[in-house]
Backbone bond lengths (Angstrom), bond angles and torsions (degrees), N, CA, C in turn:
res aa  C-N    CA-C-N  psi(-1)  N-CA   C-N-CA  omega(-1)  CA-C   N-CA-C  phi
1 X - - - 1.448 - - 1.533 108.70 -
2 X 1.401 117.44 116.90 1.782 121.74 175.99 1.140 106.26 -47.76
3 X 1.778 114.07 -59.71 1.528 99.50 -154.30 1.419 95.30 -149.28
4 X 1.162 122.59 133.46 1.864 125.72 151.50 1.163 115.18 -72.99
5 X 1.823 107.04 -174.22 1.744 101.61 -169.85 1.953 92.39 -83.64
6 X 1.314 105.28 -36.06 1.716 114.99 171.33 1.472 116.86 -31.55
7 X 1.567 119.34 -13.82 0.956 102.64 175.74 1.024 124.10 -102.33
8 X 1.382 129.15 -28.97 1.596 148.80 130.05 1.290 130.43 21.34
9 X 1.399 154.92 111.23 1.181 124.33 158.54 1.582 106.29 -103.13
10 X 1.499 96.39 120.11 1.424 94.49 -173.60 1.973 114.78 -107.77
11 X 1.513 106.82 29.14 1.900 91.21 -152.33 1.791 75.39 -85.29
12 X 1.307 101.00 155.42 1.321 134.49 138.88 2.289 84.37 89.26
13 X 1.649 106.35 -3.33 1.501 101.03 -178.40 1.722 114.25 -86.78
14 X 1.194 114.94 152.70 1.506 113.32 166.27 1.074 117.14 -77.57
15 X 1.643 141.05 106.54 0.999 148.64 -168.02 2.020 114.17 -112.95
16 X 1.417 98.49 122.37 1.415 101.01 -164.12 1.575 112.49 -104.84
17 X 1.463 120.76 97.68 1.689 134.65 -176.17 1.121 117.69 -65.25
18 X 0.944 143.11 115.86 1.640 161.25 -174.87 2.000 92.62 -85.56
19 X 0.796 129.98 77.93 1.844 128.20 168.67 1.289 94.52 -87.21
20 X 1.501 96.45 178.71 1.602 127.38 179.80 1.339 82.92 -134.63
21 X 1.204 111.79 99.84 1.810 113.94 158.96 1.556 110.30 -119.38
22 X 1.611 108.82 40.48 1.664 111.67 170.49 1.470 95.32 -81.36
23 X 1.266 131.54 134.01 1.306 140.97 -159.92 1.409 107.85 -157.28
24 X 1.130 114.34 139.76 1.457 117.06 167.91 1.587 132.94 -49.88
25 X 1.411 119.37 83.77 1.464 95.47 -149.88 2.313 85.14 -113.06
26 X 1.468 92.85 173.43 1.947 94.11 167.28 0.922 99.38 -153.72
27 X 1.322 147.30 148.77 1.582 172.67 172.67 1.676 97.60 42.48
28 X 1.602 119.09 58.27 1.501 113.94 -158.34 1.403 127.37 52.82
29 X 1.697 128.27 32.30 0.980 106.25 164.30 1.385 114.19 -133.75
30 X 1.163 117.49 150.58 1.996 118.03 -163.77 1.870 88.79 -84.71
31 X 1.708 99.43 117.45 1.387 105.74 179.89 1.857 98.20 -100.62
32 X 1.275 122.63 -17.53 1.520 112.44 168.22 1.316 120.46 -124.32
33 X 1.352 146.45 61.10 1.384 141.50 -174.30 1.401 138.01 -38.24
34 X 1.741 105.93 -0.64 0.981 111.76 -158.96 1.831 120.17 -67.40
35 X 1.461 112.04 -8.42 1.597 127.67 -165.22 1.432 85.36 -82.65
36 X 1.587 99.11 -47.87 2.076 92.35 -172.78 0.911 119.57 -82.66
37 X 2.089 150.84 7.11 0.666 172.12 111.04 1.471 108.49 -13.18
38 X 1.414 124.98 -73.41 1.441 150.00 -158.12 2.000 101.18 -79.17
39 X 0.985 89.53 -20.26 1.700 99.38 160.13 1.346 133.47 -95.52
40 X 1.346 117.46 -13.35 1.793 133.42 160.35 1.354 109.82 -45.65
41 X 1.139 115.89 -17.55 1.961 92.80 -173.10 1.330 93.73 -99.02
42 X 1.197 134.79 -33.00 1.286 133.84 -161.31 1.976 93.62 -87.89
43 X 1.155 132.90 -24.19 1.170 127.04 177.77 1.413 117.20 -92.16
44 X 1.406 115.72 -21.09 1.258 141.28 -160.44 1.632 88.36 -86.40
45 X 1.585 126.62 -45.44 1.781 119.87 -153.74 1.554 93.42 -93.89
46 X 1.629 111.63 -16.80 1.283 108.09 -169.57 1.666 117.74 -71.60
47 X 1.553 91.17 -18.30 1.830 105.42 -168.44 1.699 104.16 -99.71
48 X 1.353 103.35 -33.01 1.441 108.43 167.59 1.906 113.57 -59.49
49 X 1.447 110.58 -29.24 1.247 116.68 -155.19 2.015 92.83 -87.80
50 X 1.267 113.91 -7.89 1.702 116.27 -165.98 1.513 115.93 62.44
51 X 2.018 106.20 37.03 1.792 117.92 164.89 1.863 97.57 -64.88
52 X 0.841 97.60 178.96 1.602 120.34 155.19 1.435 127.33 -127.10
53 X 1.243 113.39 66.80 1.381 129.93 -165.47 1.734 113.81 -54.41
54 X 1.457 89.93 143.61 1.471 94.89 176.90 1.703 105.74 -149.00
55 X 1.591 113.09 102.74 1.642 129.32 -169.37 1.855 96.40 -67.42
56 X 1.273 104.99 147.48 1.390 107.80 161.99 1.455 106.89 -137.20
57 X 1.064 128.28 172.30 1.696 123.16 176.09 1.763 100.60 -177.43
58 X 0.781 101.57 -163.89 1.826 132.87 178.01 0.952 107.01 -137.18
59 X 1.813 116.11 153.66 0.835 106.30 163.69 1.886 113.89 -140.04
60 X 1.063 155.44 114.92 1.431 146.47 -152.72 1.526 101.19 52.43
61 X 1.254 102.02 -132.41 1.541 104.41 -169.90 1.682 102.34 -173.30
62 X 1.651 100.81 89.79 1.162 110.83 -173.64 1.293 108.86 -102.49
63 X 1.686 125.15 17.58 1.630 134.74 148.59 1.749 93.84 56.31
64 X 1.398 112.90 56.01 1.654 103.67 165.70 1.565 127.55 96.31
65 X 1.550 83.27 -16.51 2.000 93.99 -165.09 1.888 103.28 -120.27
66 X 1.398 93.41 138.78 1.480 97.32 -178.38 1.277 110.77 -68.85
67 X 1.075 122.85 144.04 1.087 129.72 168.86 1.584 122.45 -150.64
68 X 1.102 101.58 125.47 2.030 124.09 -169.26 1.499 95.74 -38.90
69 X 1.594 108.00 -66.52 1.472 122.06 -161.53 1.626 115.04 -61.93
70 X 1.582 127.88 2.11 1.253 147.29 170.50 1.415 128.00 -135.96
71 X 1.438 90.92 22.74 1.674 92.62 154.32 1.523 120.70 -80.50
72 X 1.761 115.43 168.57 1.220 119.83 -160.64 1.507 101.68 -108.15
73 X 1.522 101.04 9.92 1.813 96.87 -173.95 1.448 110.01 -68.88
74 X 1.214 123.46 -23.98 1.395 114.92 -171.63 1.925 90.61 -85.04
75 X 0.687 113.71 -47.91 2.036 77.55 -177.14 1.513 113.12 -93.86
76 X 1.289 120.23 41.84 1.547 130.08 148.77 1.457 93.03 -89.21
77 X 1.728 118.16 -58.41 1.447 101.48 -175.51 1.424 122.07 -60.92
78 X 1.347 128.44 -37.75 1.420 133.30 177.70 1.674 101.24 -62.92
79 X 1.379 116.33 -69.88 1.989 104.38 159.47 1.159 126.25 4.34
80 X 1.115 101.45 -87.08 2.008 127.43 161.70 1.447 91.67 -17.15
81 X 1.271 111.05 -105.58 1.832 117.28 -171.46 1.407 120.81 -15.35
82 X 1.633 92.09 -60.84 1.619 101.71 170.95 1.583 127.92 -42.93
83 X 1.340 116.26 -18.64 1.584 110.64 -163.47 1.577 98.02 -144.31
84 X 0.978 111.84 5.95 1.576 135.77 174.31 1.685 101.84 53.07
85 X 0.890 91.61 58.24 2.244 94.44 -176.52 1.129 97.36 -159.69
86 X 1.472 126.55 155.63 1.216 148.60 -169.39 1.361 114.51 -73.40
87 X 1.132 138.36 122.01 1.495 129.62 -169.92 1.914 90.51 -141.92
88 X 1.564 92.84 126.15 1.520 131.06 -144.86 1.957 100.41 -80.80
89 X 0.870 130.83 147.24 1.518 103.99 175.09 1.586 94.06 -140.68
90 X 1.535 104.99 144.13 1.386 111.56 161.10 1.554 122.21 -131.04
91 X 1.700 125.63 137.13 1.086 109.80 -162.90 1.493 116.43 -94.48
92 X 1.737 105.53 66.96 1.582 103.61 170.67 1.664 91.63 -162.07
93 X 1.689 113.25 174.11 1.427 112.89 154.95 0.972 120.39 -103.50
94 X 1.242 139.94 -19.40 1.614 146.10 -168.39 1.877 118.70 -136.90
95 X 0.842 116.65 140.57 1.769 110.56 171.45 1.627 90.36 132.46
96 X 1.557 101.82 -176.29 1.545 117.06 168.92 1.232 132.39 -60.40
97 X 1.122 116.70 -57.51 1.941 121.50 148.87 1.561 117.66 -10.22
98 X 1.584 93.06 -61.30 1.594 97.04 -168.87 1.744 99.17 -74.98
99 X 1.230 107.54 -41.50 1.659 97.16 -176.86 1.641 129.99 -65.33
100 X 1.604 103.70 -19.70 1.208 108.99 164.76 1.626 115.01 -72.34
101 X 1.504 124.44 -43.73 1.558 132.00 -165.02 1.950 84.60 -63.45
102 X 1.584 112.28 -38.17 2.132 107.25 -159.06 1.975 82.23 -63.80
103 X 1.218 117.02 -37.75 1.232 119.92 -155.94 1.629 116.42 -57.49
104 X 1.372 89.61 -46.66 1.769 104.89 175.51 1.669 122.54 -68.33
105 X 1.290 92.56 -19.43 1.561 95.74 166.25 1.633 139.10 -20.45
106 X 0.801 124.54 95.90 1.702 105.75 169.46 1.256 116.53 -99.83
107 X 1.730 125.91 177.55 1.461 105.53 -172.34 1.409 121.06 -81.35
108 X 1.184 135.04 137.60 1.147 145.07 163.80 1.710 114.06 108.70
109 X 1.684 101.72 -2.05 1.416 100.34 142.76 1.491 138.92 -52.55
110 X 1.514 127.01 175.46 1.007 151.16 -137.60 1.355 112.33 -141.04
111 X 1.142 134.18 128.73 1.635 125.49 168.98 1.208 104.76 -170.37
112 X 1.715 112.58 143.43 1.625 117.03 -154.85 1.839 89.63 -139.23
113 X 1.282 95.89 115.43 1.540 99.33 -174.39 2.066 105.24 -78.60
114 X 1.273 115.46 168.94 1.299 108.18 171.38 1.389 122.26 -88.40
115 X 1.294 123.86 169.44 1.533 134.41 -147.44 1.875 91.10 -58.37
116 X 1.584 124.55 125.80 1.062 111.50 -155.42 1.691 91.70 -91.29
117 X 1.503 131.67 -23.32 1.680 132.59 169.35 1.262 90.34 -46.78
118 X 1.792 157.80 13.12 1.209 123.20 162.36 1.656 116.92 -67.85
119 X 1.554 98.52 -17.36 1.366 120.60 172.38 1.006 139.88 -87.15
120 X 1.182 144.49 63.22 1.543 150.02 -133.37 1.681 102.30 -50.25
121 X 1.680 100.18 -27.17 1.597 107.88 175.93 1.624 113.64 -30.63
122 X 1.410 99.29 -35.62 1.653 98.77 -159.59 1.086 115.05 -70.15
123 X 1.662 119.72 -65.47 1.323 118.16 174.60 1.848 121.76 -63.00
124 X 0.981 118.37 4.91 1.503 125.36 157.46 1.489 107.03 -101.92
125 X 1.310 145.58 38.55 0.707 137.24 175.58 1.542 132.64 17.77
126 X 1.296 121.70 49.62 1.502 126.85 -157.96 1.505 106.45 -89.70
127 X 1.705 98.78 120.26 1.815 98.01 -168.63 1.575 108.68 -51.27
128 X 1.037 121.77 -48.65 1.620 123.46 -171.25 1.757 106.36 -49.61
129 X 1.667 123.21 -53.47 1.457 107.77 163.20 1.344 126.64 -66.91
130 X 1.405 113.34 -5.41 1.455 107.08 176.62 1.528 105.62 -84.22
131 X 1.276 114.04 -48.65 1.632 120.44 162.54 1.432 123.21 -26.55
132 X 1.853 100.18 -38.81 1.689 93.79 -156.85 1.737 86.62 -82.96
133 X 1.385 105.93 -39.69 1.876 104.28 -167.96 1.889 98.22 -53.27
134 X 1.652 120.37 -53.51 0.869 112.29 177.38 1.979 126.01 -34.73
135 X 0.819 94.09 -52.28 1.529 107.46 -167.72 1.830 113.04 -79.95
136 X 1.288 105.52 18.13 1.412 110.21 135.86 1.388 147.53 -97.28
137 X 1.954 88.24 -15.76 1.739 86.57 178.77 1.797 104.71 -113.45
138 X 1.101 92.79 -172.09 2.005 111.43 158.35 1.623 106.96 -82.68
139 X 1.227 116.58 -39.31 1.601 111.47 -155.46 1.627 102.74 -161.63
140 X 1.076 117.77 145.70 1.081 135.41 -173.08 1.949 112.06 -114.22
141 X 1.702 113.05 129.38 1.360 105.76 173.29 1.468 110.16 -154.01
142 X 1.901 99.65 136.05 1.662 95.47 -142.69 1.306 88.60 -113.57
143 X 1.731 121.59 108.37 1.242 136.36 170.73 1.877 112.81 -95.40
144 X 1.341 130.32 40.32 0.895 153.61 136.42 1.688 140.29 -49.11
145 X 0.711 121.71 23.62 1.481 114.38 -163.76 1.686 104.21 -27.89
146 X 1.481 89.31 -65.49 1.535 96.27 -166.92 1.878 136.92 -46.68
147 X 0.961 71.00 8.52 1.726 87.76 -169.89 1.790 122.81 -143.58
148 X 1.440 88.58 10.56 1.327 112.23 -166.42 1.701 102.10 -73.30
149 X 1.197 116.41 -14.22 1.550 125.11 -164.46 1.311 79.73 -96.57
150 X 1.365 150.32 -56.58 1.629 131.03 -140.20 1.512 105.59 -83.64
151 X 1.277 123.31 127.18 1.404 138.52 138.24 1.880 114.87 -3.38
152 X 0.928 143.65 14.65 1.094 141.78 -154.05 1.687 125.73 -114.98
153 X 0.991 141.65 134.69 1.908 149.46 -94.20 1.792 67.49 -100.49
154 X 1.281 140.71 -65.32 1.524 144.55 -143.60 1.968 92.65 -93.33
155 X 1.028 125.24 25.18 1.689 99.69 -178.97 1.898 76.61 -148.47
156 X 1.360 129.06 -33.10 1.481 115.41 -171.04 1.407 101.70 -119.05
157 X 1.475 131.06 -66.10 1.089 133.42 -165.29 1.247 114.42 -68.58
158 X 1.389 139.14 -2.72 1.361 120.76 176.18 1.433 104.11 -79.38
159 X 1.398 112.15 -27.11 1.748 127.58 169.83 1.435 116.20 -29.48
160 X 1.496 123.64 -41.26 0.996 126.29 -179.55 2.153 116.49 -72.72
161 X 1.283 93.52 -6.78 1.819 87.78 -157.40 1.727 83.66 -113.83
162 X 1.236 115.82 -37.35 1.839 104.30 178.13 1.614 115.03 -154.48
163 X 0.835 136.41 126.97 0.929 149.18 146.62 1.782 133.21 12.54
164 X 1.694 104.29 98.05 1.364 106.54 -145.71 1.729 106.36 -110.94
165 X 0.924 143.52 153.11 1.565 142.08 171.55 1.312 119.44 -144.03
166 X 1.506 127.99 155.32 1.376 123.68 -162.80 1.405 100.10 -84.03
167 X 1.555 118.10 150.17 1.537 113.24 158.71 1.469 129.87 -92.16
168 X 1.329 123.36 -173.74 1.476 121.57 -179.80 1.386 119.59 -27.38
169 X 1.151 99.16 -48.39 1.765 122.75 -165.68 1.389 98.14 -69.21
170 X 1.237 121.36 -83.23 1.532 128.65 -176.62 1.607 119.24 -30.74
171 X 1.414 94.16 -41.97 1.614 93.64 178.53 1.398 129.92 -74.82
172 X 1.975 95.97 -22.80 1.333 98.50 -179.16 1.506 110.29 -76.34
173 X 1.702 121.23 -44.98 1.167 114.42 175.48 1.589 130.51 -62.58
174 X 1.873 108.53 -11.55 1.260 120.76 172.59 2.056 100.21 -70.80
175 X 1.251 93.16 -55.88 1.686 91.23 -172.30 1.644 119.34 -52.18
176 X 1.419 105.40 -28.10 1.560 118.37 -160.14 1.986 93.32 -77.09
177 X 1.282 114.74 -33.74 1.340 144.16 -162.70 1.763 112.26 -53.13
178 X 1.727 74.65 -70.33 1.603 110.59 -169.24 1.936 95.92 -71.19
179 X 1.313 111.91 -30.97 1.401 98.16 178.91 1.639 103.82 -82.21
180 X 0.944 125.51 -36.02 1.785 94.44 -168.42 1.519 102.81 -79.97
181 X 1.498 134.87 -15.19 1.478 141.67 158.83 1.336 113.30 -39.02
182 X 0.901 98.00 -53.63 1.664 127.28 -167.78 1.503 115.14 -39.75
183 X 2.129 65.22 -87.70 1.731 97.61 -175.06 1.575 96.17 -127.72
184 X 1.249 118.38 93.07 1.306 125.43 -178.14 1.764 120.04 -96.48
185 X 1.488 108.80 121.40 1.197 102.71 -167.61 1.791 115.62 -86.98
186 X 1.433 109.92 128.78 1.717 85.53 -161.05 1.903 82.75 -126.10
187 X 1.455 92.17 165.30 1.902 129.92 -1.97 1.503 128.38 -52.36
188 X 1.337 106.35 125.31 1.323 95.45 171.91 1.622 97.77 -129.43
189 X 1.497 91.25 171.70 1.528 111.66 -161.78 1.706 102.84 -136.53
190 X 1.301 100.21 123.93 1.801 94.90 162.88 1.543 118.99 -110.10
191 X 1.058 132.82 158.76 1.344 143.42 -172.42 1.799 110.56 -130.40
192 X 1.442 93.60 101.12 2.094 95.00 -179.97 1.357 100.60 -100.38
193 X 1.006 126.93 155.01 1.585 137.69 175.71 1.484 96.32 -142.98
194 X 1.403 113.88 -178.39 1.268 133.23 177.19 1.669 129.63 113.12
195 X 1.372 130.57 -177.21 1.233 112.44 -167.30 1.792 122.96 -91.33
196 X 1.590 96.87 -16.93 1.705 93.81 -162.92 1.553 75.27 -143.93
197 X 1.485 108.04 133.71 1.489 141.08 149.55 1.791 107.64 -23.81
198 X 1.528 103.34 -74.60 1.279 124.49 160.80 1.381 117.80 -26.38
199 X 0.908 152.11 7.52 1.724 139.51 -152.63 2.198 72.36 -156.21
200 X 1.193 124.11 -49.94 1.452 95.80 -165.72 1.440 118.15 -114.31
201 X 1.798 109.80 16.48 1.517 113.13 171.29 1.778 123.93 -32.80
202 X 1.401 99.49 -68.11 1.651 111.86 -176.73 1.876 99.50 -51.27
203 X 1.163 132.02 -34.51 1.630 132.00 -179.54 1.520 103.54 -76.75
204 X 1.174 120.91 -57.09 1.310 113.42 167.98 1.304 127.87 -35.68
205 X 1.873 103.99 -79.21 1.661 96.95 169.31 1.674 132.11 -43.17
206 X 1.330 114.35 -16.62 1.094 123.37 -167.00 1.688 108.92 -70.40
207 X 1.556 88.35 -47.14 1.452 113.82 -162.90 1.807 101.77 -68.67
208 X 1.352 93.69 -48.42 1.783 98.79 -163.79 2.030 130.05 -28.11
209 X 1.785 87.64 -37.91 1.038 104.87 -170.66 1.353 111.88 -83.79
210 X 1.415 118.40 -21.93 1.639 126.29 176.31 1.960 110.97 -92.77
211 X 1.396 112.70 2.97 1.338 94.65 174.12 1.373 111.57 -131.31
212 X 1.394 119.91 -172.90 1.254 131.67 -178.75 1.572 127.49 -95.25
213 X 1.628 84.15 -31.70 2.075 108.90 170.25 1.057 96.92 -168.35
214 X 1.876 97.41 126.80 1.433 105.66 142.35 1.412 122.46 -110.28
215 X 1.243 114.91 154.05 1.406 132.83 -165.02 1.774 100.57 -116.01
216 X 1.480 89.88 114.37 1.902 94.96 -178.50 1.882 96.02 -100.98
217 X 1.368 115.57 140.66 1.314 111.39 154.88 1.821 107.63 -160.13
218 X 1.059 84.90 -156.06 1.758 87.43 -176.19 1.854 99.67 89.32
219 X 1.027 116.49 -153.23 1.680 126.68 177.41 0.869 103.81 -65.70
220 X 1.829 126.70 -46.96 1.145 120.90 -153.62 1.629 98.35 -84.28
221 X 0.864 142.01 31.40 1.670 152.98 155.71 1.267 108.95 -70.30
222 X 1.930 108.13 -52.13 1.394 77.78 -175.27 1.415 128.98 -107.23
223 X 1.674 114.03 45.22 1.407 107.59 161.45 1.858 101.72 -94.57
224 X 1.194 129.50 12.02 1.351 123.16 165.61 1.085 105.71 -96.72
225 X 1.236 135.79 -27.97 1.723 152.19 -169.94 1.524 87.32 -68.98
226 X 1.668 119.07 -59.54 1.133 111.47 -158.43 1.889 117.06 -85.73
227 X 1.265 88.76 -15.57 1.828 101.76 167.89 1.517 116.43 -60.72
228 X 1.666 108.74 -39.38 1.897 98.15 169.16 1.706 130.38 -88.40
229 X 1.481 99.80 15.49 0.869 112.13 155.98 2.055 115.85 105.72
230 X 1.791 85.07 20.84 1.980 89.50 -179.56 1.554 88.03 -92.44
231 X 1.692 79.35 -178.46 1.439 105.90 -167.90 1.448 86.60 -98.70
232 X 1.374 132.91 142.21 1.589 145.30 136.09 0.932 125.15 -63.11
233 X 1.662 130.57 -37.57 1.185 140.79 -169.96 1.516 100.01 74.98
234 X 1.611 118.09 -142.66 1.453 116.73 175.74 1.841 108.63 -75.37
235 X 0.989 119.57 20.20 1.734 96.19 -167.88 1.301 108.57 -85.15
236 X 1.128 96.20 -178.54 1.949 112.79 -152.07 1.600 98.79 -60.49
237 X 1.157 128.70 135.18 1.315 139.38 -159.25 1.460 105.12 154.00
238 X 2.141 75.10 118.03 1.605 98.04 162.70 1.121 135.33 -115.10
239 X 1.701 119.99 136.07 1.543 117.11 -162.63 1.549 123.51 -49.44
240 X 1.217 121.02 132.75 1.651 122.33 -154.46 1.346 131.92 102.30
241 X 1.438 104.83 -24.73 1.253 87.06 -163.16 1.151 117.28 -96.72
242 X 1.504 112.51 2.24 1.985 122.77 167.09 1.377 94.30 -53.76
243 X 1.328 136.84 -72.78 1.794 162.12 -154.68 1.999 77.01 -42.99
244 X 1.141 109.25 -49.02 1.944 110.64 -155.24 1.696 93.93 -90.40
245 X 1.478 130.97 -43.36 1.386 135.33 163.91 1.281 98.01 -17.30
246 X 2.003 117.59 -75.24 1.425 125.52 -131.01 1.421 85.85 -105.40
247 X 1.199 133.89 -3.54 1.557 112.27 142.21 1.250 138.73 -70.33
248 X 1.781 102.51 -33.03 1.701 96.55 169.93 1.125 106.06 -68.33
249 X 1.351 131.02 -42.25 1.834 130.53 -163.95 1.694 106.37 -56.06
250 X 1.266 109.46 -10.10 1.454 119.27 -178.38 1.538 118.89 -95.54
251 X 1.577 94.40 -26.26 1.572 105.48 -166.50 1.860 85.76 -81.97
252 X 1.455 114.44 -36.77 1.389 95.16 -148.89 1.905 81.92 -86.14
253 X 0.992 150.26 15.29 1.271 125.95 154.94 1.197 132.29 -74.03
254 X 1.554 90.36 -45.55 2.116 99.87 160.94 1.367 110.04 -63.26
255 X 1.266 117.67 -24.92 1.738 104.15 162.50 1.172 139.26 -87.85
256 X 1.416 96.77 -6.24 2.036 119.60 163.54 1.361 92.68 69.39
257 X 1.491 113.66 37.45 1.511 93.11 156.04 1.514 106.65 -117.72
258 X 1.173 117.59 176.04 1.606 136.20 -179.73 1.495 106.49 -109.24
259 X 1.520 97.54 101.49 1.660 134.47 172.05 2.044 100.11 -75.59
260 X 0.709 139.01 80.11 1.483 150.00 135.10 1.236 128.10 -55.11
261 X 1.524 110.04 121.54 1.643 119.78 -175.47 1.911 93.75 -134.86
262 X 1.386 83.15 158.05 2.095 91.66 175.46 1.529 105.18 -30.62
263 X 1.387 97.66 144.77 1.526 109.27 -174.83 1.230 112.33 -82.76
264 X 1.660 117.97 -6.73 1.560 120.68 -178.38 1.611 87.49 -160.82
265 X 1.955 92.22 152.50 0.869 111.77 158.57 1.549 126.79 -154.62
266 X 1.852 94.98 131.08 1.382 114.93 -160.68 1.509 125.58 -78.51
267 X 1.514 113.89 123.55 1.414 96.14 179.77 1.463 90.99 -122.82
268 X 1.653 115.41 149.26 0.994 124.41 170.98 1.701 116.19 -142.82
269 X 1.249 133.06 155.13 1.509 156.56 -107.67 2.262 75.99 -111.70
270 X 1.311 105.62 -58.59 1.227 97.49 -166.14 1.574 110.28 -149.98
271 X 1.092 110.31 170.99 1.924 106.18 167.34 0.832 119.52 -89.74
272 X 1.292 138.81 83.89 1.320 157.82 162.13 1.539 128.61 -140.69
273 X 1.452 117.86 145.48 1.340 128.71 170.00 1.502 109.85 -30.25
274 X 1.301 134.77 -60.27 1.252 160.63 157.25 1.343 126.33 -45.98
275 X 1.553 134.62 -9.15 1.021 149.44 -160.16 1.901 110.76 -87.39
276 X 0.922 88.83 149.43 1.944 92.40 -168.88 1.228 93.21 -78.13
277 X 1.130 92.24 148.12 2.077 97.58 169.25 1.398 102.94 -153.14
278 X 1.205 107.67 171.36 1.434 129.84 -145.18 1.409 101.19 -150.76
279 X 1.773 141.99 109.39 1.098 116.76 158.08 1.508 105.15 -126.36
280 X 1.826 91.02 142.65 1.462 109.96 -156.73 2.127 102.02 -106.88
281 X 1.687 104.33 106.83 1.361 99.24 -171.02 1.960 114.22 -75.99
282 X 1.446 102.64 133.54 1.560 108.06 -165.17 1.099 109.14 -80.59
């Protein structure tokens, strides 16, 4: 790891946080806090330190288009509570608005930009939006884990315009990482979840050869489900990624480990109490 936020001097600088505040939320309300929780120390030393913080995140994946039901205002307000100080909200990431709210800043304020996927800029990583996010702060620090793998204008490309370092969070899940890689105590077992195959190939292969079992689930289960030949029905599945499934299931044999996915999988006619179902053993 180059650099932590410890190495930083951030008092009296505008410092711009890369979070993961995708959170479980329903009719506007955060039903698991735990992502915005696990980001307090790193927001918490930044306000102690007299930064002028400014949070950025995603939120779902509203592919460009605003949308009410994925704004980030409700955990600026839950934020707030959390750290018992006012944390400022504006509903955009880039333009004049936002440069006036970075402007008003004083140190050891707070400011939570809006869901930055309103911009398709982001996940294409387009230097010009990475530029504009850049050119509000001094320094950039990406307490993200979860998103730390994607190509995207706020987690890589602002890298290019100033000067970025991992926070509390990142380092801890980097350190926790690099040790069982490392020095892995076995048996060991990894557990991938998530939605598309695609997004955790390079972690997978990586992993195969250093463990004993990995355990795939989440969505991305069922392009292995659908590689031995069950039916999914409609579930989440993206084209390709059976072709990439029945290559890892191959990789992990030459690596003699045991690749495990759900032991069944259910398809049923409709959502209902009453609904036909079908379970197909893997």
């Amino acid at each position: 790891m180059k650099q932590t936020i410890e190495g930083l001097q951030v008092a009296n600088k505008t410092v711009f946080v890369r979070v993961d505040f995708n959170v479980p939320m329903k009719d506007g309300v955060i039903t698991d806090d735990t992502r915005i929780r696990s980001a307090l120390p790193t927001i918490n030393y930044l306000v102690e330190q007299g930064a002028k913080v400014i949070l950025a995140s995603h939120f779902g994946r509203p592919k460009g288009e605003r949308k009410p039901e994925m704004s980030l205002a409700p955990c600026a307000k839950h934020l707030s509570e959390l750290i018992n100080k006012p944390v400022a909200f504006v509903d955009d990431c880039i333009g004049p608005k936002v440069e006036e709210a970075v402007k008003a800043l004083q140190p050891g304020d707070v400011l939570m930009l809006e869901n930055l996927r309103y911009h398709n800029e982001e996940t294409k990583n387009d230097p010009e939006f990475a530029k504009q996010l850049a050119s509000l702060a001094d320094v950039a620090i990406n307490d993200a884990f979860g998103v730390s793998h994607r190509n995207a204008a706020s987690v890589v490309g602002i890298a290019d315009y100033i000067p970025m370092a991992a926070g509390f969070l990142l380092k801890k899940e980097i350190d926790a990482l690099s040790a069982a890689v490392v020095h892995p105590k076995t048996p060991m077992a990894a557990i991938i979840g998530g939605a598309k195959v695609t997004d955790k190939i390079s972690v997978i292969s990586n992993l195969l050869p250093k463990v004993d079992v990995m355990i795939i689930g989440g969505g991305m289960a069922n392009a292995f489900i659908k590689a031995q030949g069950c039916n999914i029905g409609s579930s989440l599945f993206e084209e390709g990624q059976e072709a990439i499934a029945t290559d890892l299931v191959m990789e992990a044999r030459v690596a003699g480990a045991k690749l495990l996915t759900p032991i069944d999988a259910v398809v049923a006619d409709a959502f209902s109490n009453d609904a036909n179902t079908k379970i197909v053993d893997v």
